[in-house]
MARPA-349759 format. One record per residue (C-alpha): x, y, z; residue number from 1. Coordinates in Angstrom, 3 decimals, always signed. Example, Ala and Ser with C-alpha at 12.3 -4.5 7.8 and 13.67 -1.06 7.14 Angstrom:
BEGIN
{site {+12.300 -4.500 +7.800} 1}
{site {+13.670 -1.060 +7.140} 2}
END
This chain:
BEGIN
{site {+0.000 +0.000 +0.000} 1}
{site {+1.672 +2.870 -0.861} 2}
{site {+2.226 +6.395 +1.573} 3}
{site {-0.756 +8.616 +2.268} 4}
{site {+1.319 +11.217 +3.553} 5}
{site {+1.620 +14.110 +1.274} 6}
{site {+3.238 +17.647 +1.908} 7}
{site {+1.706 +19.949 +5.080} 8}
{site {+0.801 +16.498 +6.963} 9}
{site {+2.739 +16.017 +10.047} 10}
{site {+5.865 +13.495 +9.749} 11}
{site {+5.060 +10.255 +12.358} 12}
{site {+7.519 +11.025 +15.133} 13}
{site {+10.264 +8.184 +15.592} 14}
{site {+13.135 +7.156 +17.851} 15}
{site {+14.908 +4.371 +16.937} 16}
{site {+18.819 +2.857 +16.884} 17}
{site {+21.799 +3.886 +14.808} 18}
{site {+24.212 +1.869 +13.574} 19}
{site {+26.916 +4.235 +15.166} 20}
{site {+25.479 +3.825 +18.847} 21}
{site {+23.212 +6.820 +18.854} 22}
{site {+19.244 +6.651 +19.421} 23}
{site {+17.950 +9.311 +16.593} 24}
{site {+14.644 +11.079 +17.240} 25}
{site {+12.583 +13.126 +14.386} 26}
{site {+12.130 +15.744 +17.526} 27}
{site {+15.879 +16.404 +17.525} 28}
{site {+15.886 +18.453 +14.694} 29}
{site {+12.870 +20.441 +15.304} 30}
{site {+13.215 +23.870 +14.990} 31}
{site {+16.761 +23.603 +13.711} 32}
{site {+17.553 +21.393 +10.270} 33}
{site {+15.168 +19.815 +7.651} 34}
{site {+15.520 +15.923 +7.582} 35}
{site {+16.061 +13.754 +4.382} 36}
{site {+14.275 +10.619 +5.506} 37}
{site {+15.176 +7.888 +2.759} 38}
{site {+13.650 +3.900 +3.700} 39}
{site {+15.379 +1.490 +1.126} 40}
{site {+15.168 -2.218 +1.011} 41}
{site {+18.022 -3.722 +2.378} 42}
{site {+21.709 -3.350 +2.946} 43}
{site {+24.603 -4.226 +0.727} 44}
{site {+22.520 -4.661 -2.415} 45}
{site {+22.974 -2.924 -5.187} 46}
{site {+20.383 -0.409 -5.752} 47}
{site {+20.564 +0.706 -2.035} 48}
{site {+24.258 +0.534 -2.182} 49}
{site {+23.886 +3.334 -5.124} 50}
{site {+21.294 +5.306 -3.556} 51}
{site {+23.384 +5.302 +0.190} 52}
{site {+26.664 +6.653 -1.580} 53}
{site {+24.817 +8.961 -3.855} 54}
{site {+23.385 +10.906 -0.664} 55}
{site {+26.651 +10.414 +0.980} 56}
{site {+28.414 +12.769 -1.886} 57}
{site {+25.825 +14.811 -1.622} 58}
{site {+26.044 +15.461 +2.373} 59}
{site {+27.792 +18.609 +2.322} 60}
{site {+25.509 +20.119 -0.087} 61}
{site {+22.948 +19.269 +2.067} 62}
{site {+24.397 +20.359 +5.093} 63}
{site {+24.811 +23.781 +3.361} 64}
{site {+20.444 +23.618 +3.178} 65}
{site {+20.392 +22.620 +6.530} 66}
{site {+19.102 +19.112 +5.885} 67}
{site {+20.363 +15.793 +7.894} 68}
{site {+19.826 +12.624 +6.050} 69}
{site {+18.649 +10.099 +7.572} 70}
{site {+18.579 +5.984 +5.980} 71}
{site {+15.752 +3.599 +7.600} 72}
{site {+15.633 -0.110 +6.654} 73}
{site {+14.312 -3.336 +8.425} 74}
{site {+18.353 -4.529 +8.697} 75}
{site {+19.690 -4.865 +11.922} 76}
{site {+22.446 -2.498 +13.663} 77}
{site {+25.405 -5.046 +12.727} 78}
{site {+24.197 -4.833 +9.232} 79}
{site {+24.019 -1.319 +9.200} 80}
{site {+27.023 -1.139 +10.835} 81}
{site {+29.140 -2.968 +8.090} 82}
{site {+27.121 -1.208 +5.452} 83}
{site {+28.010 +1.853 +6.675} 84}
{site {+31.412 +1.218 +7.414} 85}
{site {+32.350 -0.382 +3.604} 86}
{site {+30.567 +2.678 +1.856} 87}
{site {+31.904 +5.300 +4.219} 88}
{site {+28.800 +6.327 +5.664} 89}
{site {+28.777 +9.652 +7.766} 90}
{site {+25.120 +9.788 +8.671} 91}
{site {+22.449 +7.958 +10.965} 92}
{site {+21.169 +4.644 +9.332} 93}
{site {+18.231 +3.582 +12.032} 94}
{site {+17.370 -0.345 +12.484} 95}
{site {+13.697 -0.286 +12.340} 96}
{site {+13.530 -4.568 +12.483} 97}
{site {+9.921 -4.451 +13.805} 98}
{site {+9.055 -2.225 +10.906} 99}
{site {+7.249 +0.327 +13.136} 100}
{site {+8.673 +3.437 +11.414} 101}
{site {+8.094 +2.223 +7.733} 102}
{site {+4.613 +1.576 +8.860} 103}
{site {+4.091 +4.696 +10.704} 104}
{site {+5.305 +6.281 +7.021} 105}
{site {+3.360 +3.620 +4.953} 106}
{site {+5.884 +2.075 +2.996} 107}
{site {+5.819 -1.094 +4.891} 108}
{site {+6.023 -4.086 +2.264} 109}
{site {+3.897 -7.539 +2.828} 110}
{site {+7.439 -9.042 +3.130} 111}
{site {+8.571 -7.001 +6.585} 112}
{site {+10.998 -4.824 +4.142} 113}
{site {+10.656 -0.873 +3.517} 114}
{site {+9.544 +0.377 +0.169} 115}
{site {+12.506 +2.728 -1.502} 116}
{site {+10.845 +6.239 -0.440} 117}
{site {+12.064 +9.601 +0.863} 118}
{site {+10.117 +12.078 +2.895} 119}
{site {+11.672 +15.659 +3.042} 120}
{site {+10.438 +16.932 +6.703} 121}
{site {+10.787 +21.023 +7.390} 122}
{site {+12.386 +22.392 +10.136} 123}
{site {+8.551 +22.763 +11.532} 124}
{site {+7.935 +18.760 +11.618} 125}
{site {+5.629 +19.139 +8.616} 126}
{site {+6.622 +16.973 +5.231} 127}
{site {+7.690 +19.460 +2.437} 128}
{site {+8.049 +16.930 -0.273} 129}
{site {+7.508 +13.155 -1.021} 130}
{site {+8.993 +10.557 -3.267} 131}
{site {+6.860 +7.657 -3.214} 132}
{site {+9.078 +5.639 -5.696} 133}
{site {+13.199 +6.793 -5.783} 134}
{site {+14.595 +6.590 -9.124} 135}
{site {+18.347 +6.014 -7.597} 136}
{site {+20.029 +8.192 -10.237} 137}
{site {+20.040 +11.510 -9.676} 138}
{site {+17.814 +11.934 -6.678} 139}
{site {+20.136 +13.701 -4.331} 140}
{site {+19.716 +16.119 -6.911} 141}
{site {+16.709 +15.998 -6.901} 142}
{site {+16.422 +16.634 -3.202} 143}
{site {+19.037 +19.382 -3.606} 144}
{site {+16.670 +20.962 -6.490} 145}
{site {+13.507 +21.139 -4.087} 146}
{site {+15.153 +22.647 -0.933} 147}
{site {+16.634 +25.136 -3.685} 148}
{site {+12.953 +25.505 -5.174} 149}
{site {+11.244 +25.806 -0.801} 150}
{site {+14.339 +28.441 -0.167} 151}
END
């Protein structure tokens, strides 16, 4: 079933594990930086692989916009770990095993696995943009192109 969130709707609040020992709340950037929430399948594949390092490149650039990105999957925090570690990760990747967040978000699959999505939340908590279905190649840019187009 795909999302039903769409831009102006509140983002479902979350707090959940990172693979570099931090818990990560929504609520800690309130007020402060947007939030490029991406779900994708599953570590170490290649799509994901792709999409992870594409939005890794493009971390400064976000930074600059005042965005954090933020990766959820259904993996577990030794997974994430590794994936992070062999594609030189710098931000949060959150376990969500029990697939509460992908749910809250509704991109939950049948199979227990997160649909490739990506929420862009404002500084206010409310959800600016929505990509219901990534296309991997170029969309850091295109993530870049809407904060430019919301400035």
């Amino acid at each position: 079933m795909p999302t039903t969130l769409k831009p102006g709707d509140k983002a479902p609040s979350f707090s959940a594990p990172s693979w570099d020992g931090a818990t990560v709340k929504l609520s800690d950037f309130s007020g402060d930086r947007n939030v490029a929430l991406f779900f994708y399948v599953r570590d170490n594949t290649s799509g994901c692989t792709r999409q992870a390092r594409a939005l890794r490149d493009a971390v400064e650039r976000l930074d600059e916009r005042a965005t954090t990105v933020i990766g959820v999957s259904t993996d577990g925090l030794e997974s994430h770990e590794r994936f992070a570690t062999n594609n030189e990760l710098t931000f949060p990747l959150l376990s969500d095993e029990g697939g509460r967040i992908a749910d809250a978000y509704g991109v939950l699959r049948e199979t227990g696995r997160a649909e490739r999505a990506t929420f862009l939340i404002g500084k206010d908590g409310s959800i600016l943009h929505v990509w219901p279905k990534v296309d991997i190649t170029g969309h850091a840019d295109d993530i870049l192109a809407r904060l430019d187009e919301l400035a």
